[in-house]
KOLFI-69902 format. One record per residue (C-alpha): x, y, z. Coordinates in steps of 0.1 Angstrom, whole numbers, plus 5000, padded with zeros to 4 digits. Example, Ala and Ser with C-alpha at 12.3 -4.5 7.8 and 13.67 -1.06 7.14 Angstrom:
((5123; 4955; 5078));
((5137; 4989; 5071));
This chain:
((0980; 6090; 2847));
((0945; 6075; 2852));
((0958; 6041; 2847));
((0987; 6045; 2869));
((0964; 6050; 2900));
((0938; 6025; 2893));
((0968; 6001; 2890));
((0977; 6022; 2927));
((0946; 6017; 2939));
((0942; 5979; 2933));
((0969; 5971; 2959));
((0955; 5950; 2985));
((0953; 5968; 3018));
((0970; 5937; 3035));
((0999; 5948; 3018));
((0999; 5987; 3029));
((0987; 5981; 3066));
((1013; 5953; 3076));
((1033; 5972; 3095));
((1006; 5993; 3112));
((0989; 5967; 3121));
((1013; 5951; 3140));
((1023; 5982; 3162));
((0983; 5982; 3167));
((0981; 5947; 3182));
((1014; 5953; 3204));
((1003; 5987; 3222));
((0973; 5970; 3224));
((0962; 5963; 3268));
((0935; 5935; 3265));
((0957; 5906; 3270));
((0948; 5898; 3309));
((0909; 5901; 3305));
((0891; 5863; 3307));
((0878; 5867; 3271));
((0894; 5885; 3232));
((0880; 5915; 3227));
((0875; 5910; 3192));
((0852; 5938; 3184));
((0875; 5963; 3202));
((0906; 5958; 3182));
((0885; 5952; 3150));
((0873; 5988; 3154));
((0908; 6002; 3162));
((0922; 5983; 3128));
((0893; 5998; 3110));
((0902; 6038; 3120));
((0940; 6029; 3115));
((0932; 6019; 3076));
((0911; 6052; 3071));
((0939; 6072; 3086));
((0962; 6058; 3061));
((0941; 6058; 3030));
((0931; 6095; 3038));
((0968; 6109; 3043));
((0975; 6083; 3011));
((0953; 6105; 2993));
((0963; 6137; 3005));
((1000; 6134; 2995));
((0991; 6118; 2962));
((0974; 6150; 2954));
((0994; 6176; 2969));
((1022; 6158; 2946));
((1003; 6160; 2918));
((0992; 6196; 2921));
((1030; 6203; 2928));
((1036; 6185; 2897));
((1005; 6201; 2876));
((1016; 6239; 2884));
((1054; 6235; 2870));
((1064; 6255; 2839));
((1059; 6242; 2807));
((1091; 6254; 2796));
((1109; 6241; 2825));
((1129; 6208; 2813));
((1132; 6177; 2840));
((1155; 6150; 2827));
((1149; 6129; 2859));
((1120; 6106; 2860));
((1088; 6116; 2865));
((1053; 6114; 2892));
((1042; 6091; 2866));
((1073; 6067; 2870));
((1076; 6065; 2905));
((1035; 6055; 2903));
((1045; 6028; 2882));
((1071; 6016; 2905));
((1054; 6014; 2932));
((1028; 5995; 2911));
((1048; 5976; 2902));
((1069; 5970; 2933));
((1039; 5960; 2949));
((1025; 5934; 2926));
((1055; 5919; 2931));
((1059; 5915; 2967));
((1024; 5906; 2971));
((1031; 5869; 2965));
((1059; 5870; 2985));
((1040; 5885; 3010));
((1008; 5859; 3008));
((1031; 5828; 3006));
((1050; 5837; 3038));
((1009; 5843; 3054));
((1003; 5812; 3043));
((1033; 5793; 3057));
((1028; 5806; 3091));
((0990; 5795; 3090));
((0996; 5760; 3082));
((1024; 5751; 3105));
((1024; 5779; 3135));
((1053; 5766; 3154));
((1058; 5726; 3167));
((1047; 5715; 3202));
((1064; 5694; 3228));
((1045; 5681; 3257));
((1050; 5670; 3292));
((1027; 5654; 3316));
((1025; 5646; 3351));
((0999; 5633; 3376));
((0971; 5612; 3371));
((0951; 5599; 3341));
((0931; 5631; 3337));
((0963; 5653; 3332));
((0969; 5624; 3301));
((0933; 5630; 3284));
((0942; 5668; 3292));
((0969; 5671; 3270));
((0953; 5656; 3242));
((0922; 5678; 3245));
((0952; 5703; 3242));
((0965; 5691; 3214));
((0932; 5689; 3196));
((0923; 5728; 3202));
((0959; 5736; 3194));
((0955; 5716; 3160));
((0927; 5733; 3149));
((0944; 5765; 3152));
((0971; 5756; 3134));
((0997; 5738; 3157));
((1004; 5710; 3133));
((1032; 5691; 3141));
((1047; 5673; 3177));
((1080; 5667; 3184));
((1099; 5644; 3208));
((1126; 5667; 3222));
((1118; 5705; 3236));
((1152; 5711; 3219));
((1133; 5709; 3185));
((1101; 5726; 3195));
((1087; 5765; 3193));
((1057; 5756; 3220));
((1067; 5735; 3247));
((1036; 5727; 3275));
((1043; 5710; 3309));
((1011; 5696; 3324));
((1010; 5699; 3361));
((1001; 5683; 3393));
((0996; 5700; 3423));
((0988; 5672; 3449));
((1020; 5669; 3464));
((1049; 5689; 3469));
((1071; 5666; 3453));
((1052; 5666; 3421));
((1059; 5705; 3419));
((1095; 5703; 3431));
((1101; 5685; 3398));
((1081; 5707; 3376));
((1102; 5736; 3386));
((1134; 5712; 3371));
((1114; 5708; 3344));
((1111; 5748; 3341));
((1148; 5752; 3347));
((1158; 5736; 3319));
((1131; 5752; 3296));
((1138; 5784; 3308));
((1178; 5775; 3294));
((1162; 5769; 3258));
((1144; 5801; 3257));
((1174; 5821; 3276));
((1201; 5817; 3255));
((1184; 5800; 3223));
((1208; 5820; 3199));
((1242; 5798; 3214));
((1221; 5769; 3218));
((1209; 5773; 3177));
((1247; 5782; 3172));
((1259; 5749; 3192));
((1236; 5722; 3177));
((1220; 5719; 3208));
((1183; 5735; 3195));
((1173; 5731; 3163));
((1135; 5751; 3168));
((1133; 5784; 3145));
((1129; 5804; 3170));
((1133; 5810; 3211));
((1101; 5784; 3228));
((1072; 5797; 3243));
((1070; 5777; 3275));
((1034; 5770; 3287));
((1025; 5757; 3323));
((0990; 5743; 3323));
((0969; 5725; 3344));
((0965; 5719; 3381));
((0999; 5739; 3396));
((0990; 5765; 3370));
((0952; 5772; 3387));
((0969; 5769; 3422));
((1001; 5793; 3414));
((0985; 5811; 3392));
((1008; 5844; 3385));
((1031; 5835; 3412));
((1044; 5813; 3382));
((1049; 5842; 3357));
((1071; 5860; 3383));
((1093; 5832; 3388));
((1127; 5850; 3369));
((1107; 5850; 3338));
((1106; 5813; 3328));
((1070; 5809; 3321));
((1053; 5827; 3290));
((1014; 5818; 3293));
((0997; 5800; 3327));
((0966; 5783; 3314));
((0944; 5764; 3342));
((0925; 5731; 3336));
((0891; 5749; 3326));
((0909; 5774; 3299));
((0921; 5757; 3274));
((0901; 5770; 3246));
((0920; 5805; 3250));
((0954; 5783; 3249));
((0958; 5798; 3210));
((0947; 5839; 3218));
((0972; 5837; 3248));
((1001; 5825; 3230));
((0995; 5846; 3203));
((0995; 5883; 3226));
((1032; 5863; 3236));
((1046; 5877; 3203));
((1039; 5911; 3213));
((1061; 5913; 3244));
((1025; 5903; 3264));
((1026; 5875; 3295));
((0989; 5851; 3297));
((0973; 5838; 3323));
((0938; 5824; 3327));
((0929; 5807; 3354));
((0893; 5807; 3359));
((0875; 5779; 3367));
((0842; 5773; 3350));
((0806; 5756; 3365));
((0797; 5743; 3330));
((0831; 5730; 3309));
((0833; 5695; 3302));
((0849; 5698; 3265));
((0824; 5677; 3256));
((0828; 5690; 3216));
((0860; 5686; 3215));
((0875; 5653; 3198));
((0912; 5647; 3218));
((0941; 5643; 3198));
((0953; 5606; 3211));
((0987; 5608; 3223));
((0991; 5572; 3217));
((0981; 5565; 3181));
((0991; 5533; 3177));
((0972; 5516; 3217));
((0943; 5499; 3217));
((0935; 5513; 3251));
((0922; 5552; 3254));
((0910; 5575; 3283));
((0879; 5590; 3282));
((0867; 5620; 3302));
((0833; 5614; 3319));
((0830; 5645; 3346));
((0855; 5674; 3360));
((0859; 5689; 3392));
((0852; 5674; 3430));
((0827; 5683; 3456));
((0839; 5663; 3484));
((0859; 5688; 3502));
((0881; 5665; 3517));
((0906; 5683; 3547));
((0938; 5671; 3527));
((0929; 5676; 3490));
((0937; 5710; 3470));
((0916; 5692; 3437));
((0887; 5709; 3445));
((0903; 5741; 3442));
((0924; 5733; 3414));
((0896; 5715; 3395));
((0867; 5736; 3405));
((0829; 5719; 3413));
((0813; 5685; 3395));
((0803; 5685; 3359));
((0792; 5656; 3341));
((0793; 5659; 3304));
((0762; 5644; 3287));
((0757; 5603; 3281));
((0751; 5607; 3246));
((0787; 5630; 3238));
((0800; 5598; 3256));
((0791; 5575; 3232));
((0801; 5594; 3204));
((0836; 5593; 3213));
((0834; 5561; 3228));
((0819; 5549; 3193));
((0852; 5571; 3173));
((0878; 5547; 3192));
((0863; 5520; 3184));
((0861; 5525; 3144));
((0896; 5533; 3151));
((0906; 5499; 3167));
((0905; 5509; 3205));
((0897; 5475; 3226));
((0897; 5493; 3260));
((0886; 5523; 3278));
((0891; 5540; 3307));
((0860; 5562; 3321));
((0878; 5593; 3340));
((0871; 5618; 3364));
((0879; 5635; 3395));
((0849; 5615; 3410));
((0839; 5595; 3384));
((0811; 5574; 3402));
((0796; 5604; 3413));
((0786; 5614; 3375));
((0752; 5630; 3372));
((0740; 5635; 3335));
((0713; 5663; 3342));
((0714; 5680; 3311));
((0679; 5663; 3306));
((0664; 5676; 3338));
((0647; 5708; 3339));
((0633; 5713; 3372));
((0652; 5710; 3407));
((0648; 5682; 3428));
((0652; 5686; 3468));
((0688; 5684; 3481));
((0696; 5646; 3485));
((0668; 5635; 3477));
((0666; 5600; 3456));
((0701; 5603; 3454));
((0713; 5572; 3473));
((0749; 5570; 3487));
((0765; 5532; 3496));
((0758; 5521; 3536));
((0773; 5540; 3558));
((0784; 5568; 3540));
((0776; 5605; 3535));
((0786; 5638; 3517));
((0790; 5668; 3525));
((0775; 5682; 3492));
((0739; 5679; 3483));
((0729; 5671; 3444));
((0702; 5695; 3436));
((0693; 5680; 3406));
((0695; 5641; 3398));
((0701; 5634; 3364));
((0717; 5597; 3348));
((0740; 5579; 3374));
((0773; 5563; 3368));
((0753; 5531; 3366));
((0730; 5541; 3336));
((0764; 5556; 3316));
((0781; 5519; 3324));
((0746; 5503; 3309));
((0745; 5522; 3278));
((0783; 5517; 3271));
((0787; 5481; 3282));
((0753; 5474; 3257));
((0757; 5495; 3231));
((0797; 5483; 3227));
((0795; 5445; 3238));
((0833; 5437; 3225));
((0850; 5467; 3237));
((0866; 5463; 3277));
((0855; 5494; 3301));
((0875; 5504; 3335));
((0869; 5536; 3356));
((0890; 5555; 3376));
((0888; 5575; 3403));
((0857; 5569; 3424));
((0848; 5575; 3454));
((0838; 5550; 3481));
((0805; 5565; 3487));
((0789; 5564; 3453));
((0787; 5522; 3448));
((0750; 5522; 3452));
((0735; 5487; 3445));
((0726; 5491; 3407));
((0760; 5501; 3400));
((0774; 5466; 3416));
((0748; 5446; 3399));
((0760; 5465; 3365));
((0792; 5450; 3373));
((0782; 5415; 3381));
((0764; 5413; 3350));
((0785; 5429; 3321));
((0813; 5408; 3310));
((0828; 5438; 3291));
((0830; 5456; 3327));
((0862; 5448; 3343));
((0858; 5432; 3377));
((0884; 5458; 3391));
((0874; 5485; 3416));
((0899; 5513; 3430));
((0887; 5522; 3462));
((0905; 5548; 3481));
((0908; 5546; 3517));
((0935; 5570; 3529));
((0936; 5558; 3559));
((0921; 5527; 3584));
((0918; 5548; 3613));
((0880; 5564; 3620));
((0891; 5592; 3639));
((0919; 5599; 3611));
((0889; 5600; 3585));
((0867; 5623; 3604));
((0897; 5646; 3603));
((0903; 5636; 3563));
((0866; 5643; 3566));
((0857; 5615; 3541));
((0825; 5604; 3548));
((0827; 5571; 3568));
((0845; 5552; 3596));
((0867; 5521; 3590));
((0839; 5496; 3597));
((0818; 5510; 3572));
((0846; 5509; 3546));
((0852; 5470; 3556));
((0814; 5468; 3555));
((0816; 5479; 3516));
((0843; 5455; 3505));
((0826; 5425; 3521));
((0791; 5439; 3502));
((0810; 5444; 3467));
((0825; 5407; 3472));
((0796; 5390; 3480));
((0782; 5406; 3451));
((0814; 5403; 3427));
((0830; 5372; 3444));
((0860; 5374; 3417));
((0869; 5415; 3425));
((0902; 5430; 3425));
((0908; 5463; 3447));
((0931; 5488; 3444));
((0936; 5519; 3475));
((0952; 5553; 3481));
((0967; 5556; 3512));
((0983; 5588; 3535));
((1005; 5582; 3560));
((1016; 5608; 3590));
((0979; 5632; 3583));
((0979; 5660; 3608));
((0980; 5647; 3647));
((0982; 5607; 3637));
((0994; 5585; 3658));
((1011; 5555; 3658));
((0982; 5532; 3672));
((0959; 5552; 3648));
((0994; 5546; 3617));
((0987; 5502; 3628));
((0953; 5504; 3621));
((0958; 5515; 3588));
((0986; 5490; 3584));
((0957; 5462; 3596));
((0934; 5478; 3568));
((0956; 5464; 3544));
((0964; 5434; 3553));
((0922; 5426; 3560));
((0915; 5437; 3524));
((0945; 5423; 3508));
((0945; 5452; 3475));
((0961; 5443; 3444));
((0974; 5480; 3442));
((0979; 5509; 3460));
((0992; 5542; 3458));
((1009; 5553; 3492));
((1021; 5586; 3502));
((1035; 5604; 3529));
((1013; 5633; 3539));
((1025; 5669; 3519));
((0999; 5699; 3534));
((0983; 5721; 3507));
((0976; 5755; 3506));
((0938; 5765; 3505));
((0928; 5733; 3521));
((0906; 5725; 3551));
((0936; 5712; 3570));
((0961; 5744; 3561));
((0940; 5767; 3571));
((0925; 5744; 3605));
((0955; 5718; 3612));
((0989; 5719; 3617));
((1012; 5695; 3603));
((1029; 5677; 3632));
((1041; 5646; 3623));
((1083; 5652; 3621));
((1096; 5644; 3583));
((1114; 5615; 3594));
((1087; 5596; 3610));
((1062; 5600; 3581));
((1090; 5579; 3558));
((1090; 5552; 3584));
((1056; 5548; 3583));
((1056; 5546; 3544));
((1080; 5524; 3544));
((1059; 5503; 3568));
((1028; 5507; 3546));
((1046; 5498; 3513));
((1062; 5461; 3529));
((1027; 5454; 3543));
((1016; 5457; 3507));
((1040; 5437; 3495));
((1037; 5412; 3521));
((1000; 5407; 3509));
((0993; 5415; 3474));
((1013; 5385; 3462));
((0980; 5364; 3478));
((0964; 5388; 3448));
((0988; 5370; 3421));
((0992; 5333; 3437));
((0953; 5331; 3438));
((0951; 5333; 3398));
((0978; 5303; 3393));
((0960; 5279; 3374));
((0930; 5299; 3361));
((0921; 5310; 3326));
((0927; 5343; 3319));
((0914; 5366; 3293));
((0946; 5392; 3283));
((0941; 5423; 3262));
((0974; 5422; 3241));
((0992; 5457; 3238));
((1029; 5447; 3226));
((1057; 5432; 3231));
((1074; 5422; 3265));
((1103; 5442; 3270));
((1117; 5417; 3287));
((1118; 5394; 3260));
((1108; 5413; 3231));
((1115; 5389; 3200));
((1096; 5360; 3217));
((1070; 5372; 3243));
((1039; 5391; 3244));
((1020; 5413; 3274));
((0987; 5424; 3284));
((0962; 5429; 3309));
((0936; 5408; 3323));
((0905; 5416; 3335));
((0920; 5430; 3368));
((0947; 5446; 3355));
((0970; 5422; 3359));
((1005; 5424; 3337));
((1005; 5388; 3321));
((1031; 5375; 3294));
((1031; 5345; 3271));
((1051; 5332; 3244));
((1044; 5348; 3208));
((1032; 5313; 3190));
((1005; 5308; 3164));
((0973; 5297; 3183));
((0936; 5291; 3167));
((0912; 5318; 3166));
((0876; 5313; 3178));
((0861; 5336; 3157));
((0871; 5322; 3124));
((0859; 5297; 3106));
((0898; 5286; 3089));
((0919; 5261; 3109));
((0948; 5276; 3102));
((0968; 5293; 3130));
((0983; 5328; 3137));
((1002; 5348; 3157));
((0984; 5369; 3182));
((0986; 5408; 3174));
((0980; 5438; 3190));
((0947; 5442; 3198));
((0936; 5403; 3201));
((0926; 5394; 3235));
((0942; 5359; 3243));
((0928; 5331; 3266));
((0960; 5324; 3285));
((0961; 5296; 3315));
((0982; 5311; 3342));
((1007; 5286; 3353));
((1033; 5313; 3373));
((1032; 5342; 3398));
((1063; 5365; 3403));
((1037; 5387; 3434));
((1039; 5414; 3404));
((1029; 5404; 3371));
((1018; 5368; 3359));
((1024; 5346; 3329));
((1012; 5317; 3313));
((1007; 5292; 3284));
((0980; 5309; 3256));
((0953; 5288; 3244));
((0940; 5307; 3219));
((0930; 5338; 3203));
((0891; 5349; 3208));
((0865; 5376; 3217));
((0854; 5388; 3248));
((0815; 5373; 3244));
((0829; 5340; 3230));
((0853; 5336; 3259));
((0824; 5348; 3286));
((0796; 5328; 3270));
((0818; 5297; 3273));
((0842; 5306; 3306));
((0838; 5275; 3330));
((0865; 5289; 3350));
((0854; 5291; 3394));
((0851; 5325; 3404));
((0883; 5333; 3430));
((0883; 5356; 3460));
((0921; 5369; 3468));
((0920; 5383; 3502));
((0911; 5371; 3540));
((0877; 5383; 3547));
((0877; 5408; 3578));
């Protein structure tokens, strides 16, 4: 008898408490608070295994007094306390491994993720920081279909209608899989294990917020830009009947610890996230209330990351943030400076928002990287037009690893438009800039945003903006019709009075004087010496061409034929590959992408230290 319950006794709790402890963590009402609480339900699993050892124990005696008190006399042919005690022994040491190998299973591969993304580059480096927190809690494996998936995330942009309208498609469809996943299974037309959990993150999650979990149940968990650390808890409370949202936006999350999970394993270009969030407060932008206030994460985070691409073969990357010139490192700083002060904005401009304490500038992050990684290409997107102090030019001018490329969004040409935009400057002083940055930078390229039909424009004010373009001549822009936010300055102070119809005209108008002028852009590099990053094949031509990017951003092909390489010391010849950056000699313009005849296979300081090329200027000076 002894032995029978020490052999009782050894079973592992695990084993007994599985099914109470699941009914614990389902009636459980701590799923909508901002943060687990761990110490809560760690209590509640602690009295529930007392309660079941002590009534354990109670009915194990009271059967064995029952048992003790029968007559000796009294013949039992069935089987005895002692044998059902040795079953259940028994039983149990049995199951357990079951048991522990199904535990396991489930901890190593927790369900596979599918992933959408929409929006700008920061939605892109999103996701992979996404992917990275998910991996470490077990989310192993991605897949290329939702059909195949048991997690399926849509990252979100909220900047324009349009870019919602096609979310909710996106939703529609998920919503399907999860709905009827049994005849879908049953059909061949899912093959995931189990109904997906659909996840809406990002920037239409932080503006919808629960709006989105009421929409005919499509939407498990809700998860805004600064709250994906709790991405695993949330979809976790999903298997308990539970819906998760957390939205909050945070002063102080950059992600700076966490590594991203590259999307694209095989690119030698990367995105790296320099500062969240936006401080501008412009009329027509929700980002601000999607994104939450500037936060620069620290230089020296930076170059770690920046220093992991590279040992993994990453030519090129692209700094990121909301407002990326605007970065302030002042995670060194420990006393307060006066509003403003030393913090100097380009001619002209000014800011709504005052930086109370002035850490590292944009300019000293580009020194460090451009120095530190002399062979590795760096571009930035998106700044803002009133952060190009004069250091941050010169940085430019000087580094031949920092692409002479500078997006510079205007929204609009018309002053009186950009008071009401409320963007910091007037048309002359824009002008004023781009004549500065070329006097400095004789050889930069310029890209633009552009809004057409803003609250009360009018036509005169629509052709000043179409003059704009034509006086900078941009080799990109993005152009949009104007789509009124909630939450913004302009909702709640404007009203949006410019008919449907007219604001397509006017795009239409802005996008053929675009075109009209950005083949100047193109035509201006025929005959130059160009140095492309290669990243694969043309799909155009795949067997015999190659593409990259120069310096600009331009798209240029060339044939795939062996060419010498500068940096070796064997005459023999190779192919280029990708990753080589190419000096090709531009001999043709199609006014979107150029190609040429490649010379020959080099590095970026070999091709700078010995460029003999004339700097050329694109555009008709205003």
């Amino acid at each position: 008898m002894a032995s029978s319950l020490s052999s009782l006794s050894s079973i592992p709790h695990s084993v007994l408490r599985i099914r109470i402890q699941r009914r614990c963590c389902f009636n459980s009402l701590r799923f909508l608070d901002t943060k687990p609480h761990a110490s809560c339900s760690i209590r509640y699993r602690r009295l529930e295994q007392r309660s079941i050892k002590r009534s354990f124990a109670l009915n194990l005696r009271r059967d064995f007094s029952d048992s003790h008190h029968l007559p000796l006399s009294s013949k039992f042919d069935g089987p005895s306390l002692q044998h059902f005690i040795a079953q259940a022994s028994l039983t149990a040491s049995e199951s357990q491994p079951d048991l522990l190998a199904a535990s396991e299973a489930s901890s190593t591969s927790r369900g596979r993720i599918y992933h959408e993304t929409y929006g700008c580059q920061m939605n892109i480096n999103d996701m992979e920081i996404v992917l990275s927190i998910m991996k470490n809690a077990g989310y192993n494996e991605v897949v290329d279909v939702p059909e195949s998936a048991e997690v399926i995330f849509i990252n979100t942009c909220a900047i324009r209608d349009n870019a919602e309208q096609r979310v909710w498609q996106r939703l529609n469809y998920f919503w399907f899989l999860k709905r009827h996943w049994k005849s879908n299974v049953a059909q061949g037309r899912s093959q995931s294990v189990r109904p997906p959990k659909v996840v809406v993150l990002g920037c239409m999650a932080e503006r919808l917020k629960d709006k989105i979990l009421d929409a005919d149940k499509m939407v498990d968990v809700v998860c805004g830009p600064d709250a994906y650390r709790d991405l695993p808890r949330l979809l976790e409370e999903v298997d308990y009947g539970q819906k998760g949202i957390n939205t909050l936006l945070s002063l102080e999350e950059t992600y700076a610890d966490i590594s991203p999970v590259r999307i694209s394993k095989n690119s030698v270009t990367a995105f790296v996230s320099v500062m969240r969030g936006c401080n501008n407060m412009c009329s027509f932008c929700i980002v601000p209330f999607t994104r939450g206030r500037e936060r620069s994460r620290p230089v020296e985070s930076i170059v770690k990351e920046v220093a992991e691409l590279w040992k993994e073969g990453v030519k090129e990357v692209t700094l990121l943030g909301q407002n990326v010139n605007s970065y302030n490192d002042a995670s060194g700083v420990e006393k307060e400076v006066e509003p403003g002060t030393n913090w100097r904005y380009s001619e002209g401009f000014k800011s709504m928002a005052k930086v109370k304490r002035m850490g590292l500038r944009f300019a000293d992050l580009l020194d460090r990287l451009s120095s530190e990684f002399p062979e590795m290409r760096f571009r930035y997107t998106s700044p803002h037009p009133k952060d190009f102090p004069d250091e941050l030019l010169y940085i430019m001018r000087d580094r031949h690893n920092i692409c002479k490329y500078i997006h510079l969004p205007a929204q609009s040409g018309s002053s009186k438009v950009l008071e009401s935009m409320r963007r910091g400057y007037t048309r002359e002083a824009y002008l004023d800039l781009v004549k500065k940055i070329r006097r400095i930078v004789p050889d930069m390229g310029f890209s633009s945003d552009f809004i057409c039909g803003f609250c009360g424009e009018t036509e005169e004010e629509h052709a000043e903006t179409l003059s704009l373009i034509k006086a900078v001549g941009y080799d990109m822009a993005y152009m949009f019709a104007y789509s009124m936010r909630e939450k913004t300055h302009a909702h709640r102070n404007y009203v949006d009075d410019v008919p449907d119809e007219v604001k397509q005209r006017r795009l239409t108008e802005l996008i053929q004087a675009f075109r009209e002028n950005t083949g100047q852009c193109y035509d201006s590099q025929v005959g130059t010496t160009q140095l492309v990053l290669v990243e694969g094949p043309n799909k155009r031509a795949p067997e015999t061409e190659l593409i990259g990017k120069s310096d600009r951003g331009h798209r240029v092909s060339f044939i795939n034929l062996p060419l010498p390489d500068r940096d070796s010391n064997i005459s023999n010849k190779r192919n280029p590959v990708v990753g080589d950056f190419v000096e090709v000699h531009i001999t043709r313009s199609t006014r979107a992408s150029l190609s040429g005849d490649a010379r020959a296979i080099t590095k970026l300081s070999l091709f700078y230290n010995h460029a003999e090329e004339p700097a050329v200027v694109c555009a008709s000076q205003s």
